[in-house]
NUSE-996220 format. One record per residue (C-alpha): x, y, z. Coordinates in steps of 0.5 Angstrom, whole numbers, padded with zeros to 4 digits, always signed. Layout:
XYZ...
% end
This chain:
-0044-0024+0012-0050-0024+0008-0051-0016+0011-0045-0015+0009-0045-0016+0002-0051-0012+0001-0049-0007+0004-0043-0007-0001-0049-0008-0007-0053-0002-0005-0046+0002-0005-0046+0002-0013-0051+0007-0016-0050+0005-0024-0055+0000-0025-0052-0006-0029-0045-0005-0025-0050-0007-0019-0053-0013-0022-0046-0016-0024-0043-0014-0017-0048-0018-0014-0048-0024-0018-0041-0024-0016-0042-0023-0009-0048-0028-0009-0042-0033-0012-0038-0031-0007-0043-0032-0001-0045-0039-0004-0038-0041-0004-0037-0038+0004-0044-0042+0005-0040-0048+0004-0034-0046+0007-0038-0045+0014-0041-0052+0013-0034-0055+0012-0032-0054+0018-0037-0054+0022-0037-0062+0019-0029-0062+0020-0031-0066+0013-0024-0069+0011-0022-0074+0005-0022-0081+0008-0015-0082+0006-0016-0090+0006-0022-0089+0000-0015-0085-0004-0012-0090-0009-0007-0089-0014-0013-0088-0022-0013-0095-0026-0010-0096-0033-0017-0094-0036-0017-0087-0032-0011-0085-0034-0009-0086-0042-0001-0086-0044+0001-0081-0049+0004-0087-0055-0003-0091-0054-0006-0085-0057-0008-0084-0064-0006-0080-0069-0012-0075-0071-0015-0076-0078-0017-0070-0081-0015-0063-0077-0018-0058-0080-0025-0059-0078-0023-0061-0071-0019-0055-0070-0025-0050-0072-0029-0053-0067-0023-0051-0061-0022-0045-0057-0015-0044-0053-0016-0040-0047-0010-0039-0042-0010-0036-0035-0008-0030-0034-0009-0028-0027-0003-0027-0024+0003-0022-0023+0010-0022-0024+0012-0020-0016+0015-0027-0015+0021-0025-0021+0021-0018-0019+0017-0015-0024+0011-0010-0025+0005-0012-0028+0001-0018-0031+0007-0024-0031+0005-0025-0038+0009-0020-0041+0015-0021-0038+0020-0022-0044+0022-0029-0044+0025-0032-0050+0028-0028-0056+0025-0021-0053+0018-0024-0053+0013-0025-0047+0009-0030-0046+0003-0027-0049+0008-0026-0055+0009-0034-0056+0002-0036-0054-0001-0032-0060+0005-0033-0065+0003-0041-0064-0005-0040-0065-0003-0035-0071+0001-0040-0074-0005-0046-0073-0010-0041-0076-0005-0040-0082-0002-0047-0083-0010-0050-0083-0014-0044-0085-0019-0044-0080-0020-0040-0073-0019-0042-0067-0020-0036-0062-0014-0034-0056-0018-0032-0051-0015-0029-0044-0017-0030-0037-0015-0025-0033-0016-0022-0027-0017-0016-0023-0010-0014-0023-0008-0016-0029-0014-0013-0034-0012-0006-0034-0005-0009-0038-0007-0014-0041-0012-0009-0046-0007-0005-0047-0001-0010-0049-0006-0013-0053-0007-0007-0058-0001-0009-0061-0003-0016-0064-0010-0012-0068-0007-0014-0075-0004-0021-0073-0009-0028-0076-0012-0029-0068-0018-0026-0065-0017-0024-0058-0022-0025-0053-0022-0023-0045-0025-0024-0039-0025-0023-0032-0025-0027-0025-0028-0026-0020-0027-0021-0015-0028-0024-0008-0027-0019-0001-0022-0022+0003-0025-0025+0010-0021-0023+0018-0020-0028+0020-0023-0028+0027-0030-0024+0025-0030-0028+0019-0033-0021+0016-0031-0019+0009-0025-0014+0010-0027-0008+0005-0033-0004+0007-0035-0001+0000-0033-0004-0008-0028+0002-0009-0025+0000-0002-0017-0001-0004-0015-0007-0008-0011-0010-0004-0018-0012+0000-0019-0016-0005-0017-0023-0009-0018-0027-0015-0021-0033-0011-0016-0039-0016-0018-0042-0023-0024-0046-0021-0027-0040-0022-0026-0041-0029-0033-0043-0030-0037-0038-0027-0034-0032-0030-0033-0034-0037-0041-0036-0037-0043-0030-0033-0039-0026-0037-0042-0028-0043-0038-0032-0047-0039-0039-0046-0046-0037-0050-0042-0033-0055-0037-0039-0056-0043-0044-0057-0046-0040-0061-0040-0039-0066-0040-0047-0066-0035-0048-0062-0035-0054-0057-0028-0055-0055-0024-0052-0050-0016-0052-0048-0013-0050-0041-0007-0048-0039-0003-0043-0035+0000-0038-0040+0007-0039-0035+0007-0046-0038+0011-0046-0045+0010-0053-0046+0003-0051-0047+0001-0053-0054-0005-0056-0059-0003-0063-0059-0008-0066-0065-0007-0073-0061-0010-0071-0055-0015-0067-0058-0017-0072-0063-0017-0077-0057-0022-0074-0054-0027-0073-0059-0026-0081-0060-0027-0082-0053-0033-0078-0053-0029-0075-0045-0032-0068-0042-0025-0068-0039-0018-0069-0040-0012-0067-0035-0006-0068-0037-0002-0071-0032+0006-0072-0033+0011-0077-0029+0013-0074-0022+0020-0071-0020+0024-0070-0014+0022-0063-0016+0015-0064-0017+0013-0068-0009+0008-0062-0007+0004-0061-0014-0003-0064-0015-0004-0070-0017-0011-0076-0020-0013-0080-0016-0019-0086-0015-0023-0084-0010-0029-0089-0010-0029-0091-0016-0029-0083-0018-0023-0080-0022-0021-0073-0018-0016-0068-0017-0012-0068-0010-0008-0063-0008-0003-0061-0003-0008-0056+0001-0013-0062+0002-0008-0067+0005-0009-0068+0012-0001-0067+0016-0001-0073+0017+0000-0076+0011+0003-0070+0008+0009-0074+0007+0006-0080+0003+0002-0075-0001+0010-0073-0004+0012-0080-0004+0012-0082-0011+0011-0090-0010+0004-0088-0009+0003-0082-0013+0007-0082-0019+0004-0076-0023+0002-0070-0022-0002-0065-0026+0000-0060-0031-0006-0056-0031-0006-0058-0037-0013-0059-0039-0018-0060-0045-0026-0059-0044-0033-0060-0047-0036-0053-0048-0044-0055-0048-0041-0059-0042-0038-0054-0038-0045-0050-0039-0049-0057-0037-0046-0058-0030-0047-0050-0029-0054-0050-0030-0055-0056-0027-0052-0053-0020-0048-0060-0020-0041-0056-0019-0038-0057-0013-0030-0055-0012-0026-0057-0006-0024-0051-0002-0018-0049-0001-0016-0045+0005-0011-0038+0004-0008-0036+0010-0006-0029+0009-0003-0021+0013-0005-0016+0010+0000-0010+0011-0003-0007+0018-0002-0014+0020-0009-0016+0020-0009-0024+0019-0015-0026+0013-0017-0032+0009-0018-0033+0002-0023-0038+0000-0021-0042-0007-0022-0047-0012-0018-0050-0018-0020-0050-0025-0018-0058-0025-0022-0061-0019-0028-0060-0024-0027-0067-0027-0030-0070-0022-0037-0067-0026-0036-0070-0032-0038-0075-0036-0032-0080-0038-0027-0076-0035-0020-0078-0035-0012-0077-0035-0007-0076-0039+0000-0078-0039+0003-0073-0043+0011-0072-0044+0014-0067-0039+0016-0063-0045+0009-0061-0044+0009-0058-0037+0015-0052-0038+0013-0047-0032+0018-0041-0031+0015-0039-0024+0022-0037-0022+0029-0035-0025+0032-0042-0024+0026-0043-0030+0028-0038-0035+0035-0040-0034+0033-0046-0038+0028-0043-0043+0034-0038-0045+0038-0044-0046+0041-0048-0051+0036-0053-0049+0031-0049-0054+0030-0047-0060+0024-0043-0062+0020-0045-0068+0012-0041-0068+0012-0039-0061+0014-0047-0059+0021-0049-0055+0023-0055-0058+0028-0059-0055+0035-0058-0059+0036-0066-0060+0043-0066-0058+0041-0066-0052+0042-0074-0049+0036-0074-0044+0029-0072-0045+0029-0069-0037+0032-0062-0037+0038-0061-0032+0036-0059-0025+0037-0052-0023+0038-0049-0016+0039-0040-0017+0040-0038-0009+0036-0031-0007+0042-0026-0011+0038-0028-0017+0031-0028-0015+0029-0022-0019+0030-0022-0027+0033-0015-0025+0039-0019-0021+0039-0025-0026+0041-0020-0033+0047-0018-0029+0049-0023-0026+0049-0027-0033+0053-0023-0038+0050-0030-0044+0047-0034-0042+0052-0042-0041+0052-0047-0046+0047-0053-0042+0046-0058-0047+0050-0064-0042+0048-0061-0035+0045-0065-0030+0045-0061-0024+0047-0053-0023+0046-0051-0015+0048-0042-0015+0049-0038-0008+0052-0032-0006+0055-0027-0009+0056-0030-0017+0057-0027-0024+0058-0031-0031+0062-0029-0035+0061-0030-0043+0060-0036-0047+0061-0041-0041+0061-0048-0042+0057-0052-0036+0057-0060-0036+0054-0065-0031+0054-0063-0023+0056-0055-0022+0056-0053-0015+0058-0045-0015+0058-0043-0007+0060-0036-0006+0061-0036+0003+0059-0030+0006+0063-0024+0005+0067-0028-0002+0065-0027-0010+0065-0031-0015+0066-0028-0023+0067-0035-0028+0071-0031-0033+0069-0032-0041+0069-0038-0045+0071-0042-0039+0068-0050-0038+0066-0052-0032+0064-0059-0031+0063-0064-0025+0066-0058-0020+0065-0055-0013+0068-0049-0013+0068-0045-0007+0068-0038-0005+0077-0038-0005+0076-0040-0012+0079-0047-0011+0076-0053-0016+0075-0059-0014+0073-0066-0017+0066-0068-0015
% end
């Protein structure tokens, strides 16, 4: 392997080009390296070390305080959000952070409008600062320009570009830097740490005086500066916070803080041995799961990296290529870094916090009636009785944004929906009313149109069109 990579290094003639291409290669080769050593070992978590976090590990958000004074804190934040992913899953070309999602705005569109408004509101500056990757940089600087005159200074840097390995030679699978994209993968969050301090701008931020860092996934619209969690963090002197939330039945797979050994950690799904998977999902055990959400201590971050101390748990990505050829990809997440940090901790936050649109089923929800939008933030529309959004289930017919617009002529008033399960062949018309448990089933062969201005409430309604109780 290590020949390998050299022989990529040397193919790249520009001097400084060659020497990040191979700070990258070396931070890949150590991360190999590990992998090599993990499975020869077959080390695995001993599963009868992982305990449910202890009260003081994990802080409830009604026990936090309120901050004191949020101008002096708020110039010493900067607010990243990681922007490394495509909209392929939703059908859509490009970085997803430029999918529209609310009142014809992108997420990017939502996130500098907040950091705009904060920098207003408190005549201070926090910096928006954007992790991309590879697949996402070349877009991303160009839907940036547009934001030059807003109240926000922008800054990006890229992930790691990793070579993904064939499976069974364990070799990197391209043979030049220039080899087609597709050889190639961001290796996951975790790499957070090092791209962000080998870029350069760990430095500059510290520089700037800056000493504070907020997380998350530009996907995440419950995502936002919260003062409380900001200010608890500077009084409790953590390196870390993750916000963590309540689990839901929808939630079993996500990953989760645990005590293991008297250490808070992250675990997740991929590190689970089969055959507690399914106590891993239960929620008596684990009853929250992490928002990736997280607060960081910036000297900290610069601390642990200089000291060699960073040590994420790999995870294994078993992917095809489009010749067929089966190849691995080696990852890490950003959130299993708090076990390097001094007085790390949880925090169980509200689950207005955690507002992920990964699907159209999510953008059913933040198109709704259920927000309102007010400086880039959704908020609840308070006639809504409970806090927990409606479940909502779209079948594959609307699986791209594409399909979902045509299907959905408005979207339906859902502000007293409990449950929504859509499939088939099914198209809504306008100023549709959906209360309580909808089941909408198109049988193969059948096809649904709700006509206008109906009221669906606690209805199967099947492919004859027939309305039943339920």
């Amino acid at each position: 392997m290590r020949n390998e990579l050299n022989k990529l290094v040397a193919g790249i003639e520009d001097p400084a080009a060659r020497k990040a291409f191979d700070t990258e290669m070396s931070g890949f080769f150590t991360l190999f390296n590990r992998y090599l050593a993990e499975r020869a070992k077959g080390e695995k978590l001993v599963w009868d070390k992982i305990k449910a976090p202890s009260e003081s590990q994990i802080t409830p958000y009604d026990k936090l305080p309120e901050p004191t004074n949020p101008h002096d804190a708020l110039n010493k934040l900067a607010v990243l959000k990681l922007n490394g992913g495509l909209g392929t899953t939703m059908g859509c070309v490009g970085p997803k952070s430029v999918i529209e999602v609310r009142d014809g705005m992108t997420f990017l569109d939502l996130s500098v409008r907040q950091i705009e408004h904060l920098n207003s509101q408190y005549d201070v500056n926090v910096p928006f600062i954007l992790m991309n990757s590879f697949n996402t940089d070349d877009d991303t600087a160009r839907v940036i320009q547009k934001y030059a005159n807003h109240n926000v200074q922008i800054l990006t840097f890229n992930q790691s570009r990793y070579p993904r390995v064939n499976k069974e030679s364990l070799l990197p699978c391209p043979r030049s830097a220039t080899s087609d994209k597709n050889l190639w993968y961001p290796p996951g969050h975790g790499d957070l740490f090092d791209a962000i301090n080998n870029s350069g701008l760990l430095d500059r931020l510290i520089a700037a005086g800056k000493e504070y860092l907020f997380v998350s996934n530009v996907d995440n619209l419950g995502a936002v500066v919260d003062f409380n969690i900001y200010q608890h963090m500077i009084d409790s002197q953590a390196e870390f916070i993750s916000e963590v939330t309540d689990k839901t039945k929808a939630d079993v797979k996500g990953g989760t803080l645990i005590d293991y050994e008297g250490t808070i950690r992250l675990l997740e799904i991929a590190q689970v041995p089969s055959e507690h998977v399914e106590d891993f999902k239960s929620i008596k055990k684990f009853k929250i799961f992490n928002t990736n959400n997280l607060w960081l201590n910036i000297k900290a971050i610069k601390r642990v990296l200089e000291d060699e101390e960073l040590d994420l748990e790999i995870i294994v990505n078993n992917k095809s290529l489009d010749s067929g050829e089966a190849v691995i990809q080696l990852e890490t997440a950003v959130g299993a870094a708090i076990k390097h940090f001094r007085g790390a901790k949880g925090v169980n936050v509200p689950r207005s916090r955690f507002l992920p649109v990964k699907s159209c089923s999510d953008l059913l929800l933040i198109t709704s009636d259920l927000y309102s939008l007010q400086h880039g933030q959704l908020i609840m529309n308070p006639q809504r009785m409970f806090n927990q959004t409606p479940v909502v289930k779209l079948g594959d017919t609307f699986k791209k944004v594409a399909h979902f617009q045509k299907r959905f002529k408005t979207i339906p008033n859902i502000i007293e929906l409990d449950h929504l399960t859509v499939s088939g062949d099914v198209v809504f018309g306008r100023n549709i009313t959906l209360r309580g448990t909808c089941i909408i089933v198109a049988t193969s062969g059948n096809h649904i149109t709700l006509p206008d201005n109906c009221v669906i409430e606690n209805k199967l309604i099947s492919g004859s069109l027939s309305v039943i109780e339920h």
